[in-house]
NUTOR-898413 format. One line per 5 residues: their letters; for each residue x, y, z of C-alpha. Coordinates in nm, 2 decimals. Example, Ala and Ser with C-alpha at 12.3 -4.5 7.8 and 13.67 -1.06 7.14 Angstrom:
BEGIN
as) 1.23/-0.45/0.78 | 1.37/-0.11/0.71 $
% end
This chain:
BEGIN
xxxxx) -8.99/2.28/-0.20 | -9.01/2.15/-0.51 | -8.91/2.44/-0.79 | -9.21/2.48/-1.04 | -9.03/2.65/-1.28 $
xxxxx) -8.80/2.34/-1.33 | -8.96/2.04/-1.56 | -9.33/2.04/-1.48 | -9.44/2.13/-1.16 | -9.04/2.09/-1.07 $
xxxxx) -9.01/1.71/-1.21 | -8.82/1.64/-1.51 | -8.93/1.28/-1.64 | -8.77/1.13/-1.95 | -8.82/0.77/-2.11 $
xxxxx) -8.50/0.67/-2.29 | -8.56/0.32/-2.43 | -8.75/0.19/-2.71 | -9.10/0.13/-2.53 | -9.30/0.29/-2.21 $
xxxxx) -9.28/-0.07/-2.09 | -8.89/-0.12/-2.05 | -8.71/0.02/-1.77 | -8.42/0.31/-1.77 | -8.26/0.46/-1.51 $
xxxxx) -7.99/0.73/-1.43 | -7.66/0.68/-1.23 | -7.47/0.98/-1.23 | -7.52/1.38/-1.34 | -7.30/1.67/-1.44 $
xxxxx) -7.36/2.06/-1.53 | -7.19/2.25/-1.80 | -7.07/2.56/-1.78 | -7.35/2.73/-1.91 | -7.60/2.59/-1.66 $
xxxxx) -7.72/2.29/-1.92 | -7.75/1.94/-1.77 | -7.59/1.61/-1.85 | -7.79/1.27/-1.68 | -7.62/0.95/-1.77 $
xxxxx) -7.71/0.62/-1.70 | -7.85/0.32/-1.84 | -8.14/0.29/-2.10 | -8.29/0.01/-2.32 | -8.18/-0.04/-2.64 $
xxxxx) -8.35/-0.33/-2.88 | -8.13/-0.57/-3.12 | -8.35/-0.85/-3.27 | -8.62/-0.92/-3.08 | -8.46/-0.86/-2.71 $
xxxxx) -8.41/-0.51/-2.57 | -8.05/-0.46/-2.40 | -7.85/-0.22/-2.17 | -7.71/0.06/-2.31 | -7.48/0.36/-2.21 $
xxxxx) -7.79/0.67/-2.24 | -7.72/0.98/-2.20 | -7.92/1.31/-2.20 | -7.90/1.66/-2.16 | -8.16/1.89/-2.04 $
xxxxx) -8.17/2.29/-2.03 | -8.17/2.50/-1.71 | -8.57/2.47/-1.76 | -8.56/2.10/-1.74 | -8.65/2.05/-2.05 $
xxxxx) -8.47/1.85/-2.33 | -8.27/2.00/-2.54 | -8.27/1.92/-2.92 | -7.94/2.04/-3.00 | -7.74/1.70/-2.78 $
xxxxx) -7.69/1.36/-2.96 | -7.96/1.31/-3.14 | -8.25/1.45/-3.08 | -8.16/1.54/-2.70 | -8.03/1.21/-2.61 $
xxxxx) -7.78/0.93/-2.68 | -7.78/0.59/-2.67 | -7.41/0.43/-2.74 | -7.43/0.08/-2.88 | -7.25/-0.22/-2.73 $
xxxxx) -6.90/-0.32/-2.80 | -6.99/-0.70/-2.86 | -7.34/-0.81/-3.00 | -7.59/-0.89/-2.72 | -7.42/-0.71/-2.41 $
xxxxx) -7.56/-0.58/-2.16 | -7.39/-0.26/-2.07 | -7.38/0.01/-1.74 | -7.30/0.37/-1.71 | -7.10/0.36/-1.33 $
xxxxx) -7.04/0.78/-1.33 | -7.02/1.06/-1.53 | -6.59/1.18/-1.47 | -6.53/1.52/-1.34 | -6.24/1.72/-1.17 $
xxxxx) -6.23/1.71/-0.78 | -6.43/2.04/-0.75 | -6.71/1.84/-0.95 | -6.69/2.06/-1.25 | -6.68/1.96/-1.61 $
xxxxx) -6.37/2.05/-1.79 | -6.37/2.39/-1.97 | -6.51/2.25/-2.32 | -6.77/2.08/-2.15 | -6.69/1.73/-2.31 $
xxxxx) -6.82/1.46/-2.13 | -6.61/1.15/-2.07 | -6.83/0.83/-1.92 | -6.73/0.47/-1.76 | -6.86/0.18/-1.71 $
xxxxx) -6.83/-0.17/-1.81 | -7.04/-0.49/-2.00 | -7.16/-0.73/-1.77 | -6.98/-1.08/-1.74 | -6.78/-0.99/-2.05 $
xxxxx) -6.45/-0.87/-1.93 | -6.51/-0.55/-2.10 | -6.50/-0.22/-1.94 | -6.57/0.11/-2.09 | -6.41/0.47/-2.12 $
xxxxx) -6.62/0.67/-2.40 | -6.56/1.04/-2.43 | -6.81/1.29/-2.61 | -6.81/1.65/-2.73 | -7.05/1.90/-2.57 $
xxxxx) -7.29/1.85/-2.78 | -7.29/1.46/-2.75 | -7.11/1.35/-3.02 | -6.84/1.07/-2.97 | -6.48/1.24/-2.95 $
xxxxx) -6.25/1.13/-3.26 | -5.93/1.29/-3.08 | -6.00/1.02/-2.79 | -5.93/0.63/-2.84 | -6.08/0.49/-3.11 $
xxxxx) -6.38/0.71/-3.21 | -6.39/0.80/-2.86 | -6.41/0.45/-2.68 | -6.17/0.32/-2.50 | -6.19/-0.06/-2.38 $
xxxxx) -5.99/-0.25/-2.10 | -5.95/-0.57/-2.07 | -5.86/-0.77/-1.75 | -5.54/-1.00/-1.78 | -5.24/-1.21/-1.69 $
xxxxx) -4.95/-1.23/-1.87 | -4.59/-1.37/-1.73 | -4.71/-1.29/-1.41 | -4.81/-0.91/-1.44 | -5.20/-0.81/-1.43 $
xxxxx) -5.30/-0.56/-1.65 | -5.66/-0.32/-1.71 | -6.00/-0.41/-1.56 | -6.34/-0.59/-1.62 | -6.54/-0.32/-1.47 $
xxxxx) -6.50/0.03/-1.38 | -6.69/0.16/-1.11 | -6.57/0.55/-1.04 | -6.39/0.83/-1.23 | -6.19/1.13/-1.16 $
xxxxx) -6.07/1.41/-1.44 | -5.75/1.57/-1.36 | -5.68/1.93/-1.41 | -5.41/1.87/-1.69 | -5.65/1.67/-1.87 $
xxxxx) -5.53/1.30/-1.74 | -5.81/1.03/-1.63 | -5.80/0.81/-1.35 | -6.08/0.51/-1.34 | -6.09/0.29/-1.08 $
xxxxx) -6.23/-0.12/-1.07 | -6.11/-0.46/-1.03 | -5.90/-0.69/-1.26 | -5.81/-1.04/-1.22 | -5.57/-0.95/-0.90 $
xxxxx) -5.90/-0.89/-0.67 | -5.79/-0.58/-0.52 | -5.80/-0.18/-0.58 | -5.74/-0.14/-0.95 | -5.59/0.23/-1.09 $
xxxxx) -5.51/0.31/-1.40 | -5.46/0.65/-1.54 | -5.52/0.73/-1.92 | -5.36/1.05/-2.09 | -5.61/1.27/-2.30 $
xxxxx) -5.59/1.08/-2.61 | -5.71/0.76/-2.43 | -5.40/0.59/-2.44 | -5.24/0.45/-2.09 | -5.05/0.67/-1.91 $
xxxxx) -4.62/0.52/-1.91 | -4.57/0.80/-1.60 | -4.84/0.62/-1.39 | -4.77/0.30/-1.18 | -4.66/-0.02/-1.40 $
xxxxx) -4.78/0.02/-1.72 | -5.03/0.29/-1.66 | -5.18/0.10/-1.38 | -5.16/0.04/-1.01 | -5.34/-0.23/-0.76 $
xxxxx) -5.34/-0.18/-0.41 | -5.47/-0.51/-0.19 | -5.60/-0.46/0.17 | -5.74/-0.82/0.24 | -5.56/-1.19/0.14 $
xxxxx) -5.55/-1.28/-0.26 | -5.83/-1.48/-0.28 | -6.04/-1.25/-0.13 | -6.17/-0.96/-0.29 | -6.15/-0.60/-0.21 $
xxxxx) -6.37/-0.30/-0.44 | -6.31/0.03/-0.49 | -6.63/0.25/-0.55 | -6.50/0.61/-0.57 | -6.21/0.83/-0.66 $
xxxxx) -6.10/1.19/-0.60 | -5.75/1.38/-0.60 | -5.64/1.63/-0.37 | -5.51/1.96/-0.45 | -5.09/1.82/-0.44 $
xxxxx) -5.20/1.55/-0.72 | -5.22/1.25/-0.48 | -5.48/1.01/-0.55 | -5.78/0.87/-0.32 | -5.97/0.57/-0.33 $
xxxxx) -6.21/0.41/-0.14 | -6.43/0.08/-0.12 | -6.41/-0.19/0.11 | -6.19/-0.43/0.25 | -6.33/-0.80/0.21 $
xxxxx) -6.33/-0.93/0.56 | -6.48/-1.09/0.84 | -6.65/-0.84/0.82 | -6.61/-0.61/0.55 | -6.49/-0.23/0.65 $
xxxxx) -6.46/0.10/0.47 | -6.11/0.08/0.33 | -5.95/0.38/0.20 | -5.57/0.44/-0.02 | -5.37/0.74/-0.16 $
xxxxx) -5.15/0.72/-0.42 | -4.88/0.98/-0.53 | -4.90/1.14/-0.85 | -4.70/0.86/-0.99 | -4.91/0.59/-0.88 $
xxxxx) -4.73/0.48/-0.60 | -4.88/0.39/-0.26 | -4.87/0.71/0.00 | -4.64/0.61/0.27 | -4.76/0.94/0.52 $
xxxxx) -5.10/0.81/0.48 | -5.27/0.54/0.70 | -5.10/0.21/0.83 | -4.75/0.39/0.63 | -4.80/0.15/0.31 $
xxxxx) -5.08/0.41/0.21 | -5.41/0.23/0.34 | -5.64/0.30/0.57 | -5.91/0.05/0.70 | -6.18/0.21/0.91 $
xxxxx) -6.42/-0.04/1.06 | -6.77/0.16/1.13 | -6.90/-0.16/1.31 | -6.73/-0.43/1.47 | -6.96/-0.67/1.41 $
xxxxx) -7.14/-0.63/1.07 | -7.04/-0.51/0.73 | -6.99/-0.20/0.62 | -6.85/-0.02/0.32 | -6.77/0.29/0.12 $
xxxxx) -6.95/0.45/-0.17 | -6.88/0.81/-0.20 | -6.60/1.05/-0.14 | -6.49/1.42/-0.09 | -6.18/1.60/-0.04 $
xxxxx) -6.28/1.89/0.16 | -6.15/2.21/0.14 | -5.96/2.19/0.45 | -5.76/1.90/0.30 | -5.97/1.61/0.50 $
xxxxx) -6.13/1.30/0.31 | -6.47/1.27/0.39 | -6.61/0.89/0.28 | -6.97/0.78/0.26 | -7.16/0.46/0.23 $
xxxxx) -7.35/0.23/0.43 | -7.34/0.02/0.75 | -7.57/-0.28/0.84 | -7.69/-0.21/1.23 | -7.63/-0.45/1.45 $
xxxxx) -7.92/-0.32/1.61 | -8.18/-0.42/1.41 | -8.36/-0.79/1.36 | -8.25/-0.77/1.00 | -7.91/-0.61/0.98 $
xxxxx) -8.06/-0.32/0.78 | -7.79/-0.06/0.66 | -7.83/0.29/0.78 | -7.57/0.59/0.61 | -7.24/0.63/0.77 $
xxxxx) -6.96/0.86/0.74 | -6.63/0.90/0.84 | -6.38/1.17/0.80 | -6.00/1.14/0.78 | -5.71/1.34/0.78 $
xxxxx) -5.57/1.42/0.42 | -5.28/1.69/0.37 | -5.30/2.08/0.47 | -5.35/2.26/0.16 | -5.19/2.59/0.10 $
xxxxx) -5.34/2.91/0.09 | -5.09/3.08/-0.10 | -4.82/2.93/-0.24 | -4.88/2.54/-0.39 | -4.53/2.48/-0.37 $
xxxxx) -4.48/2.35/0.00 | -4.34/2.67/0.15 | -4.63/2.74/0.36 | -4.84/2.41/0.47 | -5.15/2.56/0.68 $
x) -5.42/2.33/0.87 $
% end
């Protein structure tokens, strides 16, 4: 049931752009630790006479109701990093257990459209952009080739916080595949971290592309991702990484993949995922049934084996299922 003391009659509606008649909408949400609540996601923003996508963000009290003291005036809209684009908030990062960090700053991703540009933006609690983090507290990646090594990403579709303060976004570059790159807590790329900061992980051929839509980490430090593998037809596709950015041998096929077809015939592919506390991935999206006239897609889930965590002592003396 719907709670009435929440928003007005238990609905909490905000517009975020600069008319009633433009359209904004939320992608991803985080609480703070005092119960206060952060909505991200894109709103309207106008330059000249056209109104544009912009990173919004908002935070709301317990109540539902907006609260003053965040950005300005409750809310934030972050302007563009190139005149005209057209920009999208893709998640909200947070540690594994979902939380914010403990001082309740608020790092966002995303990336502008058709522009090669994709975003990392941190902010303080109270919505203002975080000077101790890139440059003003942006952070931009850009996808490219240079004496044959691929470097950053055009878009960034998922986020994961680590507990010692690291970031690991996840998209696709120029090299069509998995792309991870880890930044440090000041924004700049991580040297301990793949090649570079950054690791790609393919699944199908090169000119084929593969996309990861989530990230998490396990307990150990080892990194999941998951997406799909661009087939004939696509399937949920799934890598772990060690804390160094390598590719997880133990895992999957032994180069650290995993592709799990949920039908045979049609595509399907992965858009959420979970470690569980048991240690087991569990990896949601969507499959089209084969079923019906019009391949609709119905939810799916799978669940995999991760690593036994311990109950006790982190430090692989005692490994328990």
């Amino acid at each position: 049931q719907l709670d009435t003391d929440f928003g007005t009659g238990g609905i909490a509606h905000y517009n975020m752009g600069p008319a009633l008649s433009v359209n904004d909408y939320a992608t991803a949400i985080a609480l703070q630790s005092d119960g206060k609540i952060v909505v991200g996601g894109v709103a309207l923003a106008t330059e000249g006479s056209f109104n544009y996508q912009r990173f919004g963000l908002l935070r709301l009290d317990s109540a539902g109701e907006l609260d003053a003291d965040f950005g300005t005036a409750g809310s934030v809209i972050a302007p563009s990093p190139v005149a005209g684009g057209g920009d999208y908030l893709t998640a909200i990062a947070r540690l594994p257990n979902g939380a914010l960090p403990a001082d309740d700053s608020i790092t966002v991703v995303g990336y502008t459209a058709a522009r090669n540009i994709a975003i990392v933006r941190r902010y303080t609690a109270e919505g203002q952009p975080d000077a101790n983090f890139g440059q003003a507290g942006q952070v931009l990646l850009n996808a490219a080739l240079s004496n044959g090594v691929y470097s950053g990403v055009s878009v960034i579709f998922a986020a994961v916080l680590q507990p010692d303060g690291r970031l690991v976004v996840v998209g696709q570059g120029m090299d069509r595949g998995f792309a991870i790159i880890r930044l440090l807590g000041n924004g700049s790329l991580d040297p301990d971290f793949g090649t570079n900061g950054r690791t790609h992980v393919k699944f199908s051929g090169p000119s084929a592309y593969d996309e990861p839509f989530a990230v998490s980490a396990q307990i150990n430090g080892k990194i999941v991702v998951a997406g799909y593998f661009d087939g004939t037809p696509d399937d949920f596709a799934v890598a772990r990484l060690l804390p160094g950015g390598a590719l997880d041998s133990t895992f999957g096929d032994g180069t650290g993949r995993a592709i799990v077809p949920i039908s045979t015939t049609t595509d399907d592919r992965a858009w959420a995922l979970a470690v569980a506390p048991s240690g087991r991935l569990v990896v949601a999206g969507w499959v089209q049934d084969p079923q019906a006239a019009g391949l609709q897609k119905d939810f799916a889930l799978v669940r995999l084996f991760g690593d036994p965590v311990c109950s006790i002592f982190c430090d692989s003396f005692e490994d328990i299922d």
